[in-house]
C-alpha positions, 0 to 999 in steps of 0.5 A, spaced: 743 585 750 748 590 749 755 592 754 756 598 754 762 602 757 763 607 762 769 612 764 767 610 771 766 602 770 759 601 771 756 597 765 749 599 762 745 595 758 741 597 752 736 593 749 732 596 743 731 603 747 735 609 746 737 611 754 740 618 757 746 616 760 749 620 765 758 620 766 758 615 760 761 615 754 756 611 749 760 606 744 754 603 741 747 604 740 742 600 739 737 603 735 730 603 735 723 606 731 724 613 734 731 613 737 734 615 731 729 620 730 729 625 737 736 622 740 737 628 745 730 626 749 730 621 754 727 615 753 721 614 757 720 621 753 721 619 746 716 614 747 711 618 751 712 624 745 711 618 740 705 616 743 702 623 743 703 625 737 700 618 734 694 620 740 692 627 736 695 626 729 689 627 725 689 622 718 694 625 715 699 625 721 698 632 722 699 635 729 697 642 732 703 644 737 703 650 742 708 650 747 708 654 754 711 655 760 709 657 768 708 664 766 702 662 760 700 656 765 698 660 770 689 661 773 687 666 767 693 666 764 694 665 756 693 659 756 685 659 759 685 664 753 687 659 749 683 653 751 677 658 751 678 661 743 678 653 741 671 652 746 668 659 743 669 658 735 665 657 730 667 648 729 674 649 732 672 644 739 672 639 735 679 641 733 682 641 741 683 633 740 689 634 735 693 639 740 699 637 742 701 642 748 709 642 749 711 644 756 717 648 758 717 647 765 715 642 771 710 647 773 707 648 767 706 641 765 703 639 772 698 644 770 697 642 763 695 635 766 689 638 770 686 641 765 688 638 759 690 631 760 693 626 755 696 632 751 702 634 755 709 634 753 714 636 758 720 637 754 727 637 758 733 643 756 738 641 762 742 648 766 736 652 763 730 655 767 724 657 762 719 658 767 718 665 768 715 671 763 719 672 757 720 679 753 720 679 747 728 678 746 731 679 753 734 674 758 733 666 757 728 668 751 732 667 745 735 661 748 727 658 749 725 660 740 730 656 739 730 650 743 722 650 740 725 650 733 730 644 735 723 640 737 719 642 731 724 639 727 725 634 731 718 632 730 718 633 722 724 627 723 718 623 726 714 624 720 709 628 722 706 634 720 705 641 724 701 647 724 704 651 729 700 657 733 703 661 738 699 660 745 698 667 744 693 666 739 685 665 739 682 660 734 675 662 732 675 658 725 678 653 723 683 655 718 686 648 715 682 651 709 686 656 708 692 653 708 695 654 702 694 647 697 702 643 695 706 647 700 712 645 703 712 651 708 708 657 709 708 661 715 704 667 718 706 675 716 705 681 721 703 685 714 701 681 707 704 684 700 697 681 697 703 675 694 704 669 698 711 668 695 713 674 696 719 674 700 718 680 701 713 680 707 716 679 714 715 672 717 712 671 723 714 665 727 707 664 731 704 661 726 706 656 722 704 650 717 710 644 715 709 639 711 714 633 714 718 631 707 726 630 705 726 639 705 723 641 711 727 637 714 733 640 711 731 647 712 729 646 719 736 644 719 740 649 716 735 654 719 738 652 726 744 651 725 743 659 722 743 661 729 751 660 729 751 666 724 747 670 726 748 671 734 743 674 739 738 674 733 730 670 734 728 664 730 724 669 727 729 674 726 734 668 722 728 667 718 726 673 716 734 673 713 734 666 709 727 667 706 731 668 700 737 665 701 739 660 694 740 655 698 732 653 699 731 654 691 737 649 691 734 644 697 726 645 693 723 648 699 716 651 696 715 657 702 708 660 702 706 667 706 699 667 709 694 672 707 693 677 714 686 676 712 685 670 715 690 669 721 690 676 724 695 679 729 695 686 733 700 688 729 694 691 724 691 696 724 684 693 722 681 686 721 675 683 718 670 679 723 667 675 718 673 672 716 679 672 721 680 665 723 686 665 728 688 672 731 695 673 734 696 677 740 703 679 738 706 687 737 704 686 745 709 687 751 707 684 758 702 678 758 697 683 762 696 687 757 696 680 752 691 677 754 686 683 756 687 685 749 686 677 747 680 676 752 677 683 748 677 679 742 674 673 744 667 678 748 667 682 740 667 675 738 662 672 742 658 678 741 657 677 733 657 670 733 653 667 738 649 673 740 648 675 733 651 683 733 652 682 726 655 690 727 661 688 731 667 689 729 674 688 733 675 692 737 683 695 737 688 693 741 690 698 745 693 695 752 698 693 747 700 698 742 700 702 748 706 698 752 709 698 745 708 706 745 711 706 752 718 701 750 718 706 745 718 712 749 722 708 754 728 706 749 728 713 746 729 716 753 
């Protein structure tokens, strides 16, 4: 057992359990098997984070992570069109059991557990209210993308892979078999070059492949930490300026784009139904919009390859490209 000493006297004990201490400064720490790793949760949430993630770990320690607030948990929300996307998919079900929800919010974690029980994390950020509807840049939402890439880093320390997918997505095939092969990093572009290492093509952070090794963690570090430099800026924005840095070259991170012909997203023109496996609804503003557009894709989906319309295509997303039409209109006065 060990002592420790606070400025208001009390003493706390530690006994192989990293502990959140409130008006205490921490002289010793007793380490444990996850506290050196994720030291900023408390820790029954450290071993509930743990215990999910060794949960829906697939044999290779790979997890699918989505994170969400009250605004994506709400009845007919992004979140059923989520869940539903794995349902309707050719052989992605299977795939739910390997899903790692990350909640935001008491709300939305209250929620997840009703209907999707055993795959819920609530993860804590003190002084901040992440539960209402974020746009894209404004308010609390630069703050939110980088509190989910502290965590994703955090869990590479835990030695986990991750395929991350922004919950605004619709998974109808399996895509690990498009995954580029000895790949460090690789990500998702709004519009594909047709050469993967091109640095040229623009990241999207809403869909993303991570080797847990010695580089990714140090990326993800100094991609944090790049923050700093780039104030007001998105996890994706900050991205899309160090793809190219000499660092990466010096750490050996082997970085890869995805090709669009297989994680599609709205902000293309046109898709090809018989080989999307997971379409973003990004280039979108207003979740009503979203997931009318989301659910669009789903009814052609469900058309082609349940009830064999084998003519159907995918329609536009013209709720979205709409709201882009209008902010752009709305900006230009």
């Amino acid at each position: 057992m060990l002592t420790i000493s606070c400025s208001n006297g009390l003493p706390y004990y530690l006994n192989h359990v990293l502990i959140n201490v409130i008006c205490c400064h921490i002289d010793i720490i007793q380490t444990s098997t996850i506290a050196d790793n994720v030291g900023q949760f408390e820790a029954e949430d450290s071993k509930n984070l743990e215990r999910i993630l060794r949960e829906a770990s697939m044999a290779e320690k790979t997890v699918i992570v989505t994170m969400m607030n009250q605004a994506y948990a709400d009845l007919n929300s992004t979140f059923d069109v989520f869940l539903e996307g794995f349902q309707v998919g050719d052989g992605t079900e299977k795939l739910l059991r390997h899903v790692l929800v990350v909640c935001l919010d008491e709300r939305a974690y209250s929620h997840c557990v009703e209907v999707f029980p055993h795959r819920c994390f609530l993860l804590r950020t003190t002084g901040i209210d992440f539960s209402g509807e974020r746009l894209f840049t404004v308010g609390d939402y630069l703050e939110m993308m980088w509190r989910r890439t502290e965590f994703l880093g955090s869990s590479l320390k835990l030695g986990y892979n991750f395929l991350f997918t922004d919950m605004d997505t619709v998974w109808l095939r399996d895509p690990f078999p498009r995954l580029i092969p000895d790949v460090d990093f690789q990500i998702a572009c709004d519009r594909f070059n047709g050469n993967s290492s091109d640095t040229r093509n623009y990241a999207d952070g809403g869909f993303k492949f991570v080797v847990a090794n010695h580089r990714t963690i140090e990326f993800y570090n100094y991609w944090y930490e790049s923050r700093l430099r780039y104030p007001g800026n998105n996890e994706q924005d900050v991205i899309n300026k160090i793809k190219g840095n000499k660092y990466l070259n010096k750490i050996g991170l082997k970085m890869r784009f995805l090709d669009t012909t297989h994680v599609g997203n709205f902000c293309q023109r046109n898709w090809d139904i018989t080989k999307v496996c997971v379409m973003h609804g990004n280039c979108c503003i207003g979740q009503d919009n979203k997931i009318k557009d989301l659910r669009q894709v789903l009814d052609d989906w469900t058309a082609y390859f349940s009830n064999g319309d084998r003519a159907r295509e995918f329609r536009q997303p013209m709720n979205c490209w709409r709201s882009l039409r209008r902010q752009y209109n709305k900006e230009r006065g």
